[in-house]
Every structure is written in C-alpha cells, then in structure tokens.
N, C-alpha and C positions, 0 to 999 in steps of 0.2 A: 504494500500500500504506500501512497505517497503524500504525504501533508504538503503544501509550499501557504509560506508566510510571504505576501507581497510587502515587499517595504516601501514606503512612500519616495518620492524623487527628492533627492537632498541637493543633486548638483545646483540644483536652482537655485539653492540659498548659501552658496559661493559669491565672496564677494566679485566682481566685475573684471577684476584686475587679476585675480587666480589666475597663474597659468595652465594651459589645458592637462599637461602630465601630471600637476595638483589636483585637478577637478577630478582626471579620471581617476588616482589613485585615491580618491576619496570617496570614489562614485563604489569604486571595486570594494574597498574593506566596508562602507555599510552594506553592501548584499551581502557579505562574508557573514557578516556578524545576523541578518535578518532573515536571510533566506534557508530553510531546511527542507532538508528533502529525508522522509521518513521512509523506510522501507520494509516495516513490518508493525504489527499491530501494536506489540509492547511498545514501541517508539512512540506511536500513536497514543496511545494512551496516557503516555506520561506530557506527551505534548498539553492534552487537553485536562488531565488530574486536576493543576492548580486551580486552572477557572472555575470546573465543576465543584471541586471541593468548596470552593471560597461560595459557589453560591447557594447551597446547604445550608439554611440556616435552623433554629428551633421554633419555628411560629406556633405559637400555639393553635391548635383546631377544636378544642373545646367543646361546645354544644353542637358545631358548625359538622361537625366529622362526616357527617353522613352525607352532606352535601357534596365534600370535597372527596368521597366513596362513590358519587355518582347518584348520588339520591335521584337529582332532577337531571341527570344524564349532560351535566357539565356545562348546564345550560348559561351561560352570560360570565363562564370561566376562562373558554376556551382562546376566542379572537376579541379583544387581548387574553392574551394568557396570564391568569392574575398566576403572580407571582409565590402565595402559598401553595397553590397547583403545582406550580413549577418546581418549587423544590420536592412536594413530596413525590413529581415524578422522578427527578434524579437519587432522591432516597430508594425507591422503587428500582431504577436501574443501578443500583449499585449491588443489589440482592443480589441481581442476574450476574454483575459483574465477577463475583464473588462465584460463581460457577464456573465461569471459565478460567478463573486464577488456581481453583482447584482441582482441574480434569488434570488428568496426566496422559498429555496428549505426545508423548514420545513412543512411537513403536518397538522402542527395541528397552522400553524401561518393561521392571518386571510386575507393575502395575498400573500399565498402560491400560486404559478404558476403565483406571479406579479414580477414586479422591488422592489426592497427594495429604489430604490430613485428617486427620482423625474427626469424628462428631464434634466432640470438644472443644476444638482447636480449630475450627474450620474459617468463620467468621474472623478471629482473630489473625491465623493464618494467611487469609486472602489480602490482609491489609487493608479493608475499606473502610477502615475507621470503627467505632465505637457503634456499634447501635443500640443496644442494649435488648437483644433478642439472642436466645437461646437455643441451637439447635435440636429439635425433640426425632427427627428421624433421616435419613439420604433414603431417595430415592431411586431407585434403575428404570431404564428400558429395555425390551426385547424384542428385536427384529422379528417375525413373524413368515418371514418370507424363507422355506425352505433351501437346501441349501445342495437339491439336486442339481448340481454345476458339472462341465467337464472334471476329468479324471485331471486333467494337468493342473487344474486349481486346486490340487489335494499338495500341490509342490510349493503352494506359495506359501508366503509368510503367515504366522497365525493374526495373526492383527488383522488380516484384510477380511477373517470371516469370524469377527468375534460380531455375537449373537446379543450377550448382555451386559451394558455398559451402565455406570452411575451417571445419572443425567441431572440431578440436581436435589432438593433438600426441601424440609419443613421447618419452620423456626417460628418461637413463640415470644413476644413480648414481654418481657418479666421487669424490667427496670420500673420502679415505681413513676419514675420522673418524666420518662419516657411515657408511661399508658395515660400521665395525667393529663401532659401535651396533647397526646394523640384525642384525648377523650373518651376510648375504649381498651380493650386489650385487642390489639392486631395480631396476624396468622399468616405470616408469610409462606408462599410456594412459590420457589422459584429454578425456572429449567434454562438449561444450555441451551443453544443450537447445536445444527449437525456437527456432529466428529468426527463419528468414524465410517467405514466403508459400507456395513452393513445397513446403516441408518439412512446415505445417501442412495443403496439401491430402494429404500423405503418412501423416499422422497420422491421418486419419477412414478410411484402408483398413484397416477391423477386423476382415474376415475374414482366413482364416488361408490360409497357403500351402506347400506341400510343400517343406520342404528342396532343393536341388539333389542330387541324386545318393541321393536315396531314394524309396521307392515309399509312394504312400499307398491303401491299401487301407480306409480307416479309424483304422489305429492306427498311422500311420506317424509322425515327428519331424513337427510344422506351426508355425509361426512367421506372426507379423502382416503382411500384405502389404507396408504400408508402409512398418514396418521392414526389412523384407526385402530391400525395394527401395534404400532409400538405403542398404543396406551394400553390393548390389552392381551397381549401376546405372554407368553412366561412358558420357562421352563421347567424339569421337573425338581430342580436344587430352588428356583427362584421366582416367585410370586411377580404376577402382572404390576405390573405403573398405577394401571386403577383400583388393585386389592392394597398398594398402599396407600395409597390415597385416599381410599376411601377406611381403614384403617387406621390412620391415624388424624382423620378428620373425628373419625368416629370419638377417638381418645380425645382431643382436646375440646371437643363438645360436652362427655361427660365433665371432663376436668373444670371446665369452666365455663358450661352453659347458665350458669347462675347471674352471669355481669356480662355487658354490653362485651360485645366479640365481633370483631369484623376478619374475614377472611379476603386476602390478598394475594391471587396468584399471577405472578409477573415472568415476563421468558421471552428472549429473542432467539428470531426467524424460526427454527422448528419449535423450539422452547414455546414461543408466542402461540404457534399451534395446537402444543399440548397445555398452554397454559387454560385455550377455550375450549377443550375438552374436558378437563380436570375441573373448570366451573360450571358446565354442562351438567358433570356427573354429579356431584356433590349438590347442586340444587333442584337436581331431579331423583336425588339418593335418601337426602336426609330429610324429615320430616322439619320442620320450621329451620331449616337454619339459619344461618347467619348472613348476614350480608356480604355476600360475594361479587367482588369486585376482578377484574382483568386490567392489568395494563401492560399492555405485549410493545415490543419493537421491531420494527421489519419483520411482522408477521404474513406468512403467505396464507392467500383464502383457504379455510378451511369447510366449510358444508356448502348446501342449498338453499333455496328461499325459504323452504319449511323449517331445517336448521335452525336458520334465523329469528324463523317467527315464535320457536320454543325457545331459544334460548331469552327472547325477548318476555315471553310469557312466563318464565319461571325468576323472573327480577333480576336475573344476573345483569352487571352494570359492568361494559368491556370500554375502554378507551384507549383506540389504536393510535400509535403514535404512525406516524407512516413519513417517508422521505420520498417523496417525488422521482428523485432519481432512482429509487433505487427496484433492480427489477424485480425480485424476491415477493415483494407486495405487490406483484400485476402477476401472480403461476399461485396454482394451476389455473388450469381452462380456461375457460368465458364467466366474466358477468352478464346475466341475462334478464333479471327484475327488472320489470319497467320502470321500478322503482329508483333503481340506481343511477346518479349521473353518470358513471362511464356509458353508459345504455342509452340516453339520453343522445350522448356529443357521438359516441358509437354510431349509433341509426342500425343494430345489425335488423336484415332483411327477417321476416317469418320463416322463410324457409330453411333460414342459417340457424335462427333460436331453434327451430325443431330439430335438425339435426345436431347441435351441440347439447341438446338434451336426450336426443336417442343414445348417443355417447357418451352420457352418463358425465357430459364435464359441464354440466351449467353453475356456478356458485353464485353466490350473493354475500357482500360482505357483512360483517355483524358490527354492532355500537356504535361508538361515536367514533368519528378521526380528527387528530391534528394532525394535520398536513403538513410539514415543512420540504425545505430543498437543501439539497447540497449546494444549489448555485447561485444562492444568497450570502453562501457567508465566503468571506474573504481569503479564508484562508484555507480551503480545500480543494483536490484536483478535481474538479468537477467529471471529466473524463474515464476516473478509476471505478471501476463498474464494482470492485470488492471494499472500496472504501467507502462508497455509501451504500453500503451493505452493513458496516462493521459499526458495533453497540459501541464503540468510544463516537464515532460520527453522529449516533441517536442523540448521545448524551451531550455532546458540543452542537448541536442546533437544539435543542431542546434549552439548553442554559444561552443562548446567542438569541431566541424568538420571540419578537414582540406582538406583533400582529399582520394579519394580511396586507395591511397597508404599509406595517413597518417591521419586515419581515427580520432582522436581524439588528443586534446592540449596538455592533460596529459603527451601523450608519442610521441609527436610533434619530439621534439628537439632530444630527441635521435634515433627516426628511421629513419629521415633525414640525420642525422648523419652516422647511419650503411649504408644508403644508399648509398652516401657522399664517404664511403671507401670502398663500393662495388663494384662503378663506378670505384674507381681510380683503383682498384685491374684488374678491368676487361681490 
C-alpha cells in the first residue's frame, strides 16, 4: 500500500533574490522531509495512529446511549457527523483493529491461523490502548467448502488448506468509569477480515442461500453462501462461529440481563459480513435481547431484499461505514431493490433484474451508510485499489469527515469559509 503526504509549494516563499540552486535545494529537502511513501499496512497504520488516537476522546453518552446505538437509525448524526458519533466509531474500529494485530498471519509460524496472545493479554497485547473491556471468549471460523481438490494439492503447504482459523473475540465492559460514560454495560464482537486461503475460496461463493429454518419460495430471507458457511460450518474437534456466539451471548445475558446491556458487533470486509450475520442471529435467537447494534467497515453485501427487511424487523440497528472507492462494498452481485439508489442511477432493464435473480445474485444493502472517499483527503493514493480497502484508510477518513458538503478536516475551514461568502453574496 502506499500513503503520499503532499507538501504544500515553499519555493514560492523564497525571497526574490534566492539563487535558483538555493531555491531548488530547498524545494528538494522539504519533499524529503514531507513526502512518504508507505509500502505496507503496518507503515500505514502508524502513519494515521497519532491522529486517530488524539481524536478519541471520553464524551460522555449518558441517557443519550441509545441514540448514539442507532435508536433512531442515526438520524441528524450522520451528514455532519456529530463528533460523539465519531469517536465512538473509531473506538469501535479499534476492537476490529485489535484482530488483526492478533492473527498470526505468518505461514511458516507454528501458530499461524491462531491469536498471537493469550485471552488475557489480548487487548493489552494488541496495543490499542486502554479500554476497559474484558475478554470473556475468541472466536473461530470454519470453511465449509470441502476439500475434494486435485491429488497434487495434497503436496502443498499446510496453511493453504487450513479449514479453522480464530477470527476474532467477545469482550465485556467491566471498568466502572467506562459503563458510567457509556450509560450501559457494552458487548463487544469483533471479526477480522479475510486471511487465509480457505476463507478466500469462501469468498467467491456469490450466490445466495436460504437461511436455515426458512422456506424460499423466491422471496424468502437468502444470504451469500460463503458467508453462510463460515458462520456455521464446524468440525468434529471444533464448534461453528454461530454455537459460539450464540453461547456466549447466551452467558453474558444470564450474567447481566439485570442492567441496561447493549451489544456491539463491529468487523471489517469479511468481518463486516459476519459481523450482520452474528446480529441477525442473536436477535432472531434470543428472546428480548439487547440492543444490537453493527458497525462494519468495507463490508461486502451480504443477503437479499427479504434479508433486509428481517433484519430491519427484528430492531437490529447496522451503520455501514462505506469508502466510495473502494470495491469490496460494490461484490457480490447486483443491487436490485427498486428501492436502492445504485438501482435508481443503475436503470438495470427487467429482463437483467430477472435474470440476476434467477442466478440467485440479487442483494440489497442493509442500515444506514456513511459514505466517505479516499479522494477527498489529501493524503492518500487514490489509485491503490488495497489501500482503500484497508481499516487504517476507514479509520483516517472517518477521523478526517465533516460533511457532504465539507467532506474532509484538511480543507474544513476554508470551504466553510467560501461557503460563508457564498451565502452572504447570495
């Protein structure tokens, strides 16, 4: 991946008299000193740490909590994005962060497809600061798709056909100082995206497939196979995605069904997939629960219209952050609801809707979206198709987003401004 900091033109403000091999040696060391070129995500990440970190702050949410859970579906939050919002999404993407700092994504390590740290230690270990949440369980996934392959893939490396990998974690709210803030006790779920080999042959299964325990007739609930599958696939050593989930939902319901409880399950690009599965499940599993909430990043469409319109009916409250650029949020299929603007600006013909529904790929997206770009802010390769892809890019336009009309910090102040004398001129 590659970050570039443009640095503003200094030679201009040379005095007159500068001779030219001054000017240019002056022009040369500030790009030295301004300009970087990142070439993989860690780099990336620490590019953007300080600013995310710095804009975290402890607002209190109070009585408000449920608003800011999506109560009224983020209604008059969004464009602008009030700024409590704001932070508790980058608090939110730091959970997910904290997944990918823990996978041990080296193949030839001898706990490649584990955690690199213990329960424990996990949060801590990841470095993303203090939260004051408790790990109570790690979760796995299991590929689902058999593994009748040519004989000569029996010669490759084991990594390329590992079946069940830890995919991310449950964590509970304990710090008193912390639940008072929040206003409730919070439940974090939060999943990786894709890792490993087996996950991404599960990722090209784009047709759709019937819910368990409904009928599809055409207009029944259908979800992406492949998602499908590694939420609840499992082997005979190791339980499905959705028997923990739904397992230690179960426990922290008994544990503290007594006091306000909100449940939060956060996860980028496949993560974000199974994060709207895992709040599907749990509020068509548990009898009264809790308030469940999604906040996924560069999540790829996951069901159909019907999908939608259950998970819309069972209260779940999803708010997709989504990058413009990036393609991961436009796969699989077709959007086809009339309802949706891509369908809208689209115009597809009837006879393309009916054949992208005989093929079983028509989706519709679910909740609310923040829409942002990689090609508003100043300092990203707009071109790099994996670097607006990548949850440090979520997290650096998400802390950089003002509003659709003043779409990033950088140049906040002065298109407010032009605005400002637009209005008065007008």
């Amino acid at each position: 991946m590659r970050l570039q900091l443009r640095p503003p033109c200094t030679t201009r403000f040379l005095p007159r008299h500068s001779h030219h091999s001054q000017r240019h040696r002056v022009a040369t060391q500030c790009v030295k000193r301004l300009r970087l070129t990142v070439t993989n995500s860690a780099v990336l990440h620490q590019s953007f740490e300080s600013s995310v970190d710095g804009a975290v702050n402890s607002a209190k949410l109070g009585s408000k909590w449920m608003e800011y859970q999506g109560l009224y579906n983020w209604d008059g939050l969004l464009d602008p994005l009030d700024d409590t919002l704001r932070n508790e999404i980058l608090r939110y993407g730091k959970f997910v962060e904290a997944t990918y700092r823990s996978f041990d994504f080296d193949p030839d390590s001898s706990t490649y497809g584990e955690s690199k740290f213990s329960r424990k230690n996990l949060l801590n270990g990841s470095e993303i600061g203090y939260t004051g949440y408790e790990l109570t369980s790690n979760l796995r996934a299991t590929c689902g798709v058999g593994l009748g392959m040519p004989r000569w893939l029996d010669r490759t490396p084991a990594w390329m056909s590992t079946r069940s990998s830890w995919i991310g974690y449950v964590a509970v709210c304990q710090d008193k100082d912390e639940i008072a803030r929040l206003g409730r006790r919070d439940v974090v779920i939060a999943f990786r995206g894709t890792a490993t080999c087996m996950e991404w042959v599960e990722n090209l299964r784009a047709t759709l497939t019937s819910l368990v325990g409904s009928t599809n007739n055409g207009g029944g609930p259908m979800v992406e196979s492949g998602f499908w599958s590694l939420y609840t696939s499992k082997l005979p050593t190791c339980p499905s995605l959705q028997e923990m989930v739904r397992a230690e939902i179960g426990s922290v319901i008994r544990s503290y069904g007594d006091e306000p409880i909100s449940i939060t399950i956060t996860g980028h690009s496949l993560g974000a997939a199974l994060a709207t599965l895992a709040a599907y499940d749990i509020a068509t599993t548990f009898d009264h629960a809790p308030m469940v909430t999604v906040v996924s990043f560069g999540g790829p469409r996951v069901g159909n219209t019907s999908f939608r319109c259950q998970m819309e009916k069972s209260g779940t409250k999803i708010l997709r952050i989504v990058n413009s650029d990036d393609v991961i949020t436009k796969v699989p299929g077709f959007v086809i609801d009339n309802n949706d603007v891509a369908v809208k600006t689209a115009g597809l013909p009837s006879w393309l809707r009916k054949r992208v529904e005989a093929m079983q790929l028509g989706y519709a997206n679910v909740g609310q979206e923040l829409r942002l770009s990689s090609r508003e802010s100043p300092y990203l390769n707009k071109n790099d198709v994996v670097t607006c892809h990548d949850l440090q890019t979520y997290l650096h336009l998400v802390n950089g987003f003002v509003s659709s009309t003043c779409p990033f910090r950088a140049t906040a102040t002065r298109m407010l401004e032009r605005q400002t004398r637009e209005k008065a001129f007008i």
